[in-house]
Backbone as ProteinMPNN parsed JSONL, in Angstrom:
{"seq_chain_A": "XXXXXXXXXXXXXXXXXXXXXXXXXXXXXXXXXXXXXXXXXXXXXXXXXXXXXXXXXXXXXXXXXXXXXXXXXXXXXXXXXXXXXXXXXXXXXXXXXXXXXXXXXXXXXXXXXXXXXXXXXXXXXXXXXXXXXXXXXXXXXXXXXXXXXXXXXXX", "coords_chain_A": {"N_chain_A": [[0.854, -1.179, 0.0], [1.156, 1.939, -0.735], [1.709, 5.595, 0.059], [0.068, 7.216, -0.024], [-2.609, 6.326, -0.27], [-2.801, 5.065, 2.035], [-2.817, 7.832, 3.304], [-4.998, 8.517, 2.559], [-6.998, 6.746, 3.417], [-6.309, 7.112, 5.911], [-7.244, 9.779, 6.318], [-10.209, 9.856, 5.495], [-11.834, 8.076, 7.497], [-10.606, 9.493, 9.622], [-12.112, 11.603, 9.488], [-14.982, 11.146, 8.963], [-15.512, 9.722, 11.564], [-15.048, 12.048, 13.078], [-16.637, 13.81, 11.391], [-19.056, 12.176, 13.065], [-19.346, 12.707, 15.571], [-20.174, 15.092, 15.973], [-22.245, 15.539, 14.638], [-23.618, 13.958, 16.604], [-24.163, 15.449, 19.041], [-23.769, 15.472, 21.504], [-22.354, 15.477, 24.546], [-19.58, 15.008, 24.14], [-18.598, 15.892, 22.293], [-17.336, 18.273, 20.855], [-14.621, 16.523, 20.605], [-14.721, 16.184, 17.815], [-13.714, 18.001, 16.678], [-10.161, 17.865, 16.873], [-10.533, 15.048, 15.995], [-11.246, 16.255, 13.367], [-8.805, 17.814, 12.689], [-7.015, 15.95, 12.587], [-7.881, 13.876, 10.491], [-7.551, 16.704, 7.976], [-4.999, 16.807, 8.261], [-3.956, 14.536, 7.391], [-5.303, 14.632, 4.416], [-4.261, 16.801, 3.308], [-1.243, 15.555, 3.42], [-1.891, 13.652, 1.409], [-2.356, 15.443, -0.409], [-0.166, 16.801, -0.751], [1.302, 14.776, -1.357], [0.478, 13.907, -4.523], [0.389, 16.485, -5.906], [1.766, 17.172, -7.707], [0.019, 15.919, -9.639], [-2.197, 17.599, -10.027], [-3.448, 17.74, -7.925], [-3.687, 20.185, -6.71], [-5.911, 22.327, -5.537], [-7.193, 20.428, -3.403], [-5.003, 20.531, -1.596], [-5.114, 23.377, -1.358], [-7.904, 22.997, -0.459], [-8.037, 21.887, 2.157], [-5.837, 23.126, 3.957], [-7.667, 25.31, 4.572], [-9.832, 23.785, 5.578], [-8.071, 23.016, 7.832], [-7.785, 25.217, 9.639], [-10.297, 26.434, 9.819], [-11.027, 23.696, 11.674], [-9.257, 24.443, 13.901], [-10.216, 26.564, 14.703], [-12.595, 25.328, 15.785], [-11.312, 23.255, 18.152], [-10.415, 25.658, 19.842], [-12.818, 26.584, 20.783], [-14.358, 24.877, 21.098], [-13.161, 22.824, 22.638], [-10.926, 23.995, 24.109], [-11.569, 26.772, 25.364], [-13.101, 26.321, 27.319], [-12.047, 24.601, 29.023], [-10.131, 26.134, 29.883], [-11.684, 27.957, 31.44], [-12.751, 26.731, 33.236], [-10.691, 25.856, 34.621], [-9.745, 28.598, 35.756], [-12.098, 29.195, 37.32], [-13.336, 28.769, 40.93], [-13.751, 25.633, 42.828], [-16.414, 24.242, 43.807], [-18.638, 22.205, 46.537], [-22.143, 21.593, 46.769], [-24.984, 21.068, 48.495], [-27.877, 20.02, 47.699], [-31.598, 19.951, 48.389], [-34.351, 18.173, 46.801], [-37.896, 18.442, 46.38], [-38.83, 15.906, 47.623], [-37.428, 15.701, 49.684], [-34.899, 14.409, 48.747], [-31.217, 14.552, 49.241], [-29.077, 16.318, 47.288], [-25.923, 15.91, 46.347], [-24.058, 18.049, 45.137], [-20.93, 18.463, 42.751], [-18.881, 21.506, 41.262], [-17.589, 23.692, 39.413], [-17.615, 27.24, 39.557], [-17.076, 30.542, 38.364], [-14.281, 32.323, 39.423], [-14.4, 34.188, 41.751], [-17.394, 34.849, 41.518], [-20.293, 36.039, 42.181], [-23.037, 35.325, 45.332], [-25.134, 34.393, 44.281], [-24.708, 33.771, 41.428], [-23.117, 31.627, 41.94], [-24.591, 29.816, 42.901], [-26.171, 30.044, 40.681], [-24.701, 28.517, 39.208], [-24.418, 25.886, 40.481], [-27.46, 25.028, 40.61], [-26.868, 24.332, 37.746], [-24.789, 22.163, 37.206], [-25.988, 20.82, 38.604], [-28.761, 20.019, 36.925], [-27.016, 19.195, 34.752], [-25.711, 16.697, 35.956], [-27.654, 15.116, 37.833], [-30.206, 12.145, 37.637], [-32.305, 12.202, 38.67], [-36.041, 12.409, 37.592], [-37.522, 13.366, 39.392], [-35.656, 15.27, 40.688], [-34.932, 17.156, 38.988], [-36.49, 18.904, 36.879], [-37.901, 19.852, 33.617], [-35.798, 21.415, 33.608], [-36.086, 23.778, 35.53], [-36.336, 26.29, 38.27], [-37.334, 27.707, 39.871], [-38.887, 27.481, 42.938], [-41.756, 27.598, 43.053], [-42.314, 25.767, 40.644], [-41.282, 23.258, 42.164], [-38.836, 22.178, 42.34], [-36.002, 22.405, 43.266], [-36.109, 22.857, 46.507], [-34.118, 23.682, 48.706], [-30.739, 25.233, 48.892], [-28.222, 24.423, 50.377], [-25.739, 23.729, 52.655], [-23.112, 25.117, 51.028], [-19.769, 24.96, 50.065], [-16.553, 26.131, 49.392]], "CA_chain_A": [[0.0, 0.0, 0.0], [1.52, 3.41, -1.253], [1.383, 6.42, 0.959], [-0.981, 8.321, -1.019], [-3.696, 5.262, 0.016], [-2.843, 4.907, 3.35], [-3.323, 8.754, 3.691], [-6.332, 9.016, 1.671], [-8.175, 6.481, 4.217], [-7.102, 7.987, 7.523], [-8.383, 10.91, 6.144], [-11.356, 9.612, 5.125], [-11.854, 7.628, 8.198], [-10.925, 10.519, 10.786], [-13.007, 12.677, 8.929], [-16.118, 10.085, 9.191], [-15.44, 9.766, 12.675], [-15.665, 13.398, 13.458], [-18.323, 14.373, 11.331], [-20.03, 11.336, 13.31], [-19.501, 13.264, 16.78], [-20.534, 16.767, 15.857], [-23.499, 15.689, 14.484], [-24.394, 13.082, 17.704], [-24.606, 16.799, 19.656], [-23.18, 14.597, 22.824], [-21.237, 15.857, 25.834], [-17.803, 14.763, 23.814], [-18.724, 16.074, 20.698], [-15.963, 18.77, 20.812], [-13.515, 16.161, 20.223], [-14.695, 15.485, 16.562], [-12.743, 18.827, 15.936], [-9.409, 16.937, 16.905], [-10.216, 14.345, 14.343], [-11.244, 16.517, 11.546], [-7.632, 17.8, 12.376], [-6.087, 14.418, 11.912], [-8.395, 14.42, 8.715], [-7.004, 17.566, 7.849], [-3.457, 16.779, 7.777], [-4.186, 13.275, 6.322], [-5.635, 14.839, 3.325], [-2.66, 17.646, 3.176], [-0.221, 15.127, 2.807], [-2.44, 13.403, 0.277], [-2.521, 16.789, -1.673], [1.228, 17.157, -1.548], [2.177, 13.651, -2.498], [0.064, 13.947, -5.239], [0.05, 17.943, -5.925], [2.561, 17.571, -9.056], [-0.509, 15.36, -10.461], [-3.094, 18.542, -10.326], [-4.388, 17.836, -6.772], [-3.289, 21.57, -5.968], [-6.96, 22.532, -4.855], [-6.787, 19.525, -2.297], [-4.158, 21.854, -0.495], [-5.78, 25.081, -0.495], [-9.108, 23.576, 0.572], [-7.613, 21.48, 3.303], [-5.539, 24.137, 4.119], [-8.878, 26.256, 5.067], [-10.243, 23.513, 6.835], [-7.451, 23.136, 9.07], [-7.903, 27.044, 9.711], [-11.991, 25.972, 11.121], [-11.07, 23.062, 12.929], [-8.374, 24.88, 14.25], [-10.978, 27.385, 15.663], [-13.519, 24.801, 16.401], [-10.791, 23.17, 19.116], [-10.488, 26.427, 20.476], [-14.501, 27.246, 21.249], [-15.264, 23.915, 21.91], [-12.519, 21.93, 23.676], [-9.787, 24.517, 24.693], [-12.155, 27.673, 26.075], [-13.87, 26.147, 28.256], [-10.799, 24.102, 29.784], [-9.422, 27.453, 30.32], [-12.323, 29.032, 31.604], [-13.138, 26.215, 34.443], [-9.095, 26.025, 34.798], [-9.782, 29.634, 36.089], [-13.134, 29.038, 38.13], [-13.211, 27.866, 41.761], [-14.425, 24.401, 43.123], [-17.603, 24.372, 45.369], [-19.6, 21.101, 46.748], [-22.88, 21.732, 47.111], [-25.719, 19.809, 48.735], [-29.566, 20.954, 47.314], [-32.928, 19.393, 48.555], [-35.672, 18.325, 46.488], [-39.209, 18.61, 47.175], [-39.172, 15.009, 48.044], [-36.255, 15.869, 50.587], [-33.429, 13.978, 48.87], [-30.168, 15.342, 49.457], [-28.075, 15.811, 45.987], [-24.33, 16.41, 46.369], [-23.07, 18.557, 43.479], [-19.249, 19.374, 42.723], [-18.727, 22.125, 40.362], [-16.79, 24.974, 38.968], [-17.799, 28.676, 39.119], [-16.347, 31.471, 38.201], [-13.289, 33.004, 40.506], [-14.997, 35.929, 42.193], [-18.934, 34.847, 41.816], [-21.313, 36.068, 43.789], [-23.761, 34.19, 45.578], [-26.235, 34.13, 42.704], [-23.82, 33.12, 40.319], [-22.435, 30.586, 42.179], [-26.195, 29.51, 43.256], [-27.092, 29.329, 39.694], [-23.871, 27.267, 38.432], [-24.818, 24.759, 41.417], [-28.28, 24.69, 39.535], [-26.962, 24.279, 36.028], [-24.114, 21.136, 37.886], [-27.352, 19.749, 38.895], [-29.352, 19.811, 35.817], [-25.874, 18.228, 34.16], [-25.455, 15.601, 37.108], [-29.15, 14.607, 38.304], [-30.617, 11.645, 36.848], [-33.944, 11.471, 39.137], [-37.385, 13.061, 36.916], [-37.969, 14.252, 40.792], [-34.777, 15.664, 40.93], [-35.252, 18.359, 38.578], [-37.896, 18.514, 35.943], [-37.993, 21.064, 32.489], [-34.842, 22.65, 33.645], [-36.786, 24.925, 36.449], [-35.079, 26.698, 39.178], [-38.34, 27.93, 40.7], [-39.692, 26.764, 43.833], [-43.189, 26.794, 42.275], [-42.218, 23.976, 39.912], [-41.318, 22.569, 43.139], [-38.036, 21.39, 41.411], [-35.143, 22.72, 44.183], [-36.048, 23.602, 47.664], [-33.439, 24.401, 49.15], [-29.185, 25.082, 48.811], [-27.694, 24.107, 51.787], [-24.199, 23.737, 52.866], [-22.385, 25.092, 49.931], [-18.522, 25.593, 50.379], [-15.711, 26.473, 48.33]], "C_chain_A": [[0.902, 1.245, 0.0], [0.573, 4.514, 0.086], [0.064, 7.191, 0.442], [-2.458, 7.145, -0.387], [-3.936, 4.858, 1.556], [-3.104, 6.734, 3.686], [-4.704, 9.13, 3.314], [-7.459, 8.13, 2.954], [-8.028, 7.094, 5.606], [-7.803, 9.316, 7.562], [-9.721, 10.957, 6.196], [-12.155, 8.814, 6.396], [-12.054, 8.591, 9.849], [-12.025, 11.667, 10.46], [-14.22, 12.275, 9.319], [-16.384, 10.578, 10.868], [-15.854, 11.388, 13.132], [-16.683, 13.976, 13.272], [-19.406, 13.58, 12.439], [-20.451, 11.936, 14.439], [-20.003, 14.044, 17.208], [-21.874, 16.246, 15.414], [-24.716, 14.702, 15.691], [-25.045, 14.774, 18.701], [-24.345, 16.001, 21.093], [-22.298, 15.556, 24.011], [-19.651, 16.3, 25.104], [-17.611, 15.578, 22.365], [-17.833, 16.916, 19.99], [-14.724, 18.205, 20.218], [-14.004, 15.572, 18.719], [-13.995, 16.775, 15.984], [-11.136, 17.987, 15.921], [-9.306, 15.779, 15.337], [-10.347, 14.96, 12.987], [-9.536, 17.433, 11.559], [-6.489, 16.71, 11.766], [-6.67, 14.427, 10.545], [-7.853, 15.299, 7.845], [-5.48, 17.164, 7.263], [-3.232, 15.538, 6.788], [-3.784, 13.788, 4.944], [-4.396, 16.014, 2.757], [-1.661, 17.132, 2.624], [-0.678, 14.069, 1.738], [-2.335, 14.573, -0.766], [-0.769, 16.674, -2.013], [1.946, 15.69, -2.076], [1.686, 13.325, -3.848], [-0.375, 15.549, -5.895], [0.495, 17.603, -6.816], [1.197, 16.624, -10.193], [-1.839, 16.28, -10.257], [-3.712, 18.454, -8.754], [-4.026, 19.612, -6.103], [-4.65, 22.031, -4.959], [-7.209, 21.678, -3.689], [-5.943, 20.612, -1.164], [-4.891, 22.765, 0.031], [-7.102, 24.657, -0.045], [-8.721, 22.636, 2.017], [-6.535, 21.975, 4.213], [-6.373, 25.321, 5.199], [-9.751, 25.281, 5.871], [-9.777, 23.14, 8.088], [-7.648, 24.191, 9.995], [-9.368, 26.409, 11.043], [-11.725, 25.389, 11.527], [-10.278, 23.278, 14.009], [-9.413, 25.73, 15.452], [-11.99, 26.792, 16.777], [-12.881, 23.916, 17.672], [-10.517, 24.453, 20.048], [-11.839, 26.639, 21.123], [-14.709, 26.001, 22.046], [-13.946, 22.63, 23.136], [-11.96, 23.058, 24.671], [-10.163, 25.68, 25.833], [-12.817, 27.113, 27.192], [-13.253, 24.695, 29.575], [-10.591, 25.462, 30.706], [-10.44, 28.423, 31.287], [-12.992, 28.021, 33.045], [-11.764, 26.119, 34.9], [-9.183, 27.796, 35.953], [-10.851, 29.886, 37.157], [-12.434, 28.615, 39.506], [-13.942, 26.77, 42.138], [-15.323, 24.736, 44.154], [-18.166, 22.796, 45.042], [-21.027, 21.376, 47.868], [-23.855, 20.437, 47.859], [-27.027, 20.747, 48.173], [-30.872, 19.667, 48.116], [-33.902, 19.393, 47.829], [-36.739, 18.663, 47.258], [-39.226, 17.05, 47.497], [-38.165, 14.626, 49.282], [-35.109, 15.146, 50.355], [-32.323, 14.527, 48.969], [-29.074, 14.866, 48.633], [-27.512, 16.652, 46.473], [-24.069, 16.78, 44.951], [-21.808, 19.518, 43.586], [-19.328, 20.195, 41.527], [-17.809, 23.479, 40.775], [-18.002, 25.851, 38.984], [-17.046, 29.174, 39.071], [-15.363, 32.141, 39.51], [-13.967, 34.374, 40.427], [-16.601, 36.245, 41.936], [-19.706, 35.4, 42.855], [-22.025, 34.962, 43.899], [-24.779, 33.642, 44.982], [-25.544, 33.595, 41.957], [-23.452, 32.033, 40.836], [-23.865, 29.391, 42.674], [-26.743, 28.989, 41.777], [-26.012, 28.456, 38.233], [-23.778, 26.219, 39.534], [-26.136, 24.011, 40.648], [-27.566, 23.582, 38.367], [-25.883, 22.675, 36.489], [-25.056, 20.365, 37.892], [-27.846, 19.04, 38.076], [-28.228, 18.593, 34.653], [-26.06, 16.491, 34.688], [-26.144, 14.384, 36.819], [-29.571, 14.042, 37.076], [-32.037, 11.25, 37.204], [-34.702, 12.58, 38.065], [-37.569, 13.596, 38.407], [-37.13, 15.517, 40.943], [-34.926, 16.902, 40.344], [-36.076, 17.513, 36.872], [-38.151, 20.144, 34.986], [-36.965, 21.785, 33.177], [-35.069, 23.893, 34.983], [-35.969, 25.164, 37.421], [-36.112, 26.971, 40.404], [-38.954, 27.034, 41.946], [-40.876, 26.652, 43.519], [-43.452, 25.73, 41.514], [-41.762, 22.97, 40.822], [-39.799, 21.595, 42.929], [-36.413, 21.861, 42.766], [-35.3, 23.517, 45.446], [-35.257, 24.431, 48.335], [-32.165, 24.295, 49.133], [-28.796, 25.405, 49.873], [-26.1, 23.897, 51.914], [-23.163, 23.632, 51.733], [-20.789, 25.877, 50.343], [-17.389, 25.418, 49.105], [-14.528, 25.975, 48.936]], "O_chain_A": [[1.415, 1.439, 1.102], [-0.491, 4.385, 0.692], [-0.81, 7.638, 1.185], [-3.421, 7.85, -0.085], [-4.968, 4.456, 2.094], [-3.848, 6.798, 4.664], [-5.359, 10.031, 3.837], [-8.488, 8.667, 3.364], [-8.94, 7.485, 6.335], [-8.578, 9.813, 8.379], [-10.379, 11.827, 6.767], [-13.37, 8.961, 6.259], [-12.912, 8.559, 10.732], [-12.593, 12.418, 11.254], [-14.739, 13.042, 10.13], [-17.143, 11.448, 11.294], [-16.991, 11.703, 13.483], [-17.481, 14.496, 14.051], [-20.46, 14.149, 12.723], [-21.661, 11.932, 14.665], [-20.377, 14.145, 18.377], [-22.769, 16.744, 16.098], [-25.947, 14.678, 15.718], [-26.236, 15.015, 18.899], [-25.307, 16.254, 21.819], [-21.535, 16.426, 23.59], [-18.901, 17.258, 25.29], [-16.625, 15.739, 21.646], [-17.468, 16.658, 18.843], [-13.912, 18.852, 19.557], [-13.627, 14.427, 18.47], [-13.663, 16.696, 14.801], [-10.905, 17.433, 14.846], [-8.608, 15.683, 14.328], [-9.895, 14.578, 11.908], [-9.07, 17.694, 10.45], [-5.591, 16.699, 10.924], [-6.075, 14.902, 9.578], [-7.577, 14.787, 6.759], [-5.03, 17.234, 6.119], [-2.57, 15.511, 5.751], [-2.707, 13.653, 4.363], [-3.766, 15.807, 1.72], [-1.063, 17.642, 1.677], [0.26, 13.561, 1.124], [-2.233, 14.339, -1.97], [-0.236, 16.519, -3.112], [2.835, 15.544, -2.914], [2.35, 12.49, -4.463], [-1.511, 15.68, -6.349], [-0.497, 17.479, -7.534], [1.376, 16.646, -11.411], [-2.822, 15.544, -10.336], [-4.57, 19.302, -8.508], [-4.251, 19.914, -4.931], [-4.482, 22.091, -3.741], [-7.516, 22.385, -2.729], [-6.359, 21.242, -0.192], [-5.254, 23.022, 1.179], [-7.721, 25.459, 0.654], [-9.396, 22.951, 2.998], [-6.287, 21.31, 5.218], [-5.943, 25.94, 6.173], [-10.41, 25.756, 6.796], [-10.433, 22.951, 9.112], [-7.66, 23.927, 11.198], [-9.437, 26.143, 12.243], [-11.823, 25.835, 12.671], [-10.383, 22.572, 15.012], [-9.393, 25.581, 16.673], [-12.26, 27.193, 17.909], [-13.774, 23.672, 18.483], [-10.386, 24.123, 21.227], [-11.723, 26.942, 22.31], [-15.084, 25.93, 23.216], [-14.172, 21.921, 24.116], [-12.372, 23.133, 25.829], [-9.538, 25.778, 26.889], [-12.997, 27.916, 28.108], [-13.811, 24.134, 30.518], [-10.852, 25.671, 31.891], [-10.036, 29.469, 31.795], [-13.701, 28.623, 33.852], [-11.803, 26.475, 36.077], [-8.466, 27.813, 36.953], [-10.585, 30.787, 37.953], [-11.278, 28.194, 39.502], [-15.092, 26.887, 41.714], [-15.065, 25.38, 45.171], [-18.208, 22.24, 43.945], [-21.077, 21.384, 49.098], [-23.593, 19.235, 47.824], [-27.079, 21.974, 48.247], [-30.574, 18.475, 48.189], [-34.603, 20.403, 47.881], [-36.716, 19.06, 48.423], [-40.411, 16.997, 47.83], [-38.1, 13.498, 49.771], [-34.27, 15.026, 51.247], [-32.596, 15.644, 48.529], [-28.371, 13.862, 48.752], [-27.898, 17.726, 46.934], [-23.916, 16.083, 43.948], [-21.607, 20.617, 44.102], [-19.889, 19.62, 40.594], [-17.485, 24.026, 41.829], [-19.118, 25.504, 38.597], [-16.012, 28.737, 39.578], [-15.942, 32.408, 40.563], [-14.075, 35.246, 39.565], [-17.109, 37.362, 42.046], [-19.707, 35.219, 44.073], [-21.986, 33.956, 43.189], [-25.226, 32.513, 45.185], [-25.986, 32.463, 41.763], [-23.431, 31.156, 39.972], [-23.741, 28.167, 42.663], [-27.444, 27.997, 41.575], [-26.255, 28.054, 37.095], [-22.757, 25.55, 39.379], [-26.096, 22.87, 40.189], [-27.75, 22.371, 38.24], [-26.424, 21.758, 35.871], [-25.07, 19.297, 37.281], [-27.724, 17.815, 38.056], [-28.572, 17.586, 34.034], [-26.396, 15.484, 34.065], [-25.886, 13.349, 36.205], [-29.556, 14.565, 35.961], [-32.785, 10.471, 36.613], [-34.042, 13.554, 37.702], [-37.908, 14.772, 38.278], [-37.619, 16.607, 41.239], [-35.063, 17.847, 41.121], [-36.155, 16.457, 36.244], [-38.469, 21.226, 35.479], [-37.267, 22.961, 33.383], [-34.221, 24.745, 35.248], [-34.963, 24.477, 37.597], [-35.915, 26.629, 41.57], [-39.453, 25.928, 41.74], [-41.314, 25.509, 43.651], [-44.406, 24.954, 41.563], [-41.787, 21.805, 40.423], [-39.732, 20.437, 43.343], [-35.806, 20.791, 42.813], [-34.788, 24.63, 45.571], [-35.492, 25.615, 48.575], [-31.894, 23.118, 49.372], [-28.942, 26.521, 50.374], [-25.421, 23.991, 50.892], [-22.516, 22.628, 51.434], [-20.657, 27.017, 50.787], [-17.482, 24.686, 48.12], [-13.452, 26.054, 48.345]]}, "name": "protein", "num_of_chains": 1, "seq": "XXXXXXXXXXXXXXXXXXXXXXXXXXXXXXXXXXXXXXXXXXXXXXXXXXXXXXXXXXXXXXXXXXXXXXXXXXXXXXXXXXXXXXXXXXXXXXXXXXXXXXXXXXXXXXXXXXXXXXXXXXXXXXXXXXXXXXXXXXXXXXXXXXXXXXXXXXX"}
């Protein structure tokens, strides 16, 4: 197998793979930028071992999609490393209305107030929590009866 064939499928392969991730809309899905980089370069050195046989356009458009997936590891993996990297740790406890008592660890922001840090305990939750009691449509409200009360939250 010739290089040109062995690059042409990991291309075609990491490429697959990535598109497959980004379009699941998953937790991980971030990392299908990663592969459309491996894709990326794949197909690159497919263009240049085969550029003197007209693949020139190969280059310049894999070229430009290194460029987007380039960005799309930044937004979706790297920012938001950096941006809980920078947060502090709190472990909350909350009470349903049926009085269970959920433990949630999370990041907020360095220098939250108590609202902010109150409503990234929430949003931990909503992540977390797998009871339908537990929380229900996302609500924050005590009228939806969905989080009584935040109780011993420390940093």
């Amino acid at each position: 197998m010739n290089a040109e064939t062995v690059l042409g499928w990991i291309g075609c392969f990491a490429g697959m793979a990535g598109s497959l991730l980004i379009a699941l809309k998953i937790r991980r899905s971030g990392w299908g930028f990663p592969l459309y980089l491996v894709s990326n370069a794949a197909w690159f050195g497919f263009g240049m071992t085969t550029a003197a046989a007209g693949y020139v356009p190969v280059l310049v458009q894999y070229t430009y999609f290194t460029v987007t997936s380039g960005i799309g590891v930044w937004r979706y993996l790297l920012q938001p490393w950096l941006r809980q990297a920078r947060g502090r740790r709190y472990l909350c406890q909350l009470v349903t209305p049926e009085g269970e008592i959920v433990t949630v660890d999370f990041i907020a922001p360095h220098g939250a107030s108590e609202d902010e840090r109150d409503l990234a305990a929430f949003h931990a939750l909503v992540a977390e929590c797998r009871s339908v009691s537990c929380v229900r449509a996302g609500s924050r409200d005590e009228g939806e009866g969905v989080v009584v009360e935040l109780r011993r939250c420390r940093g």
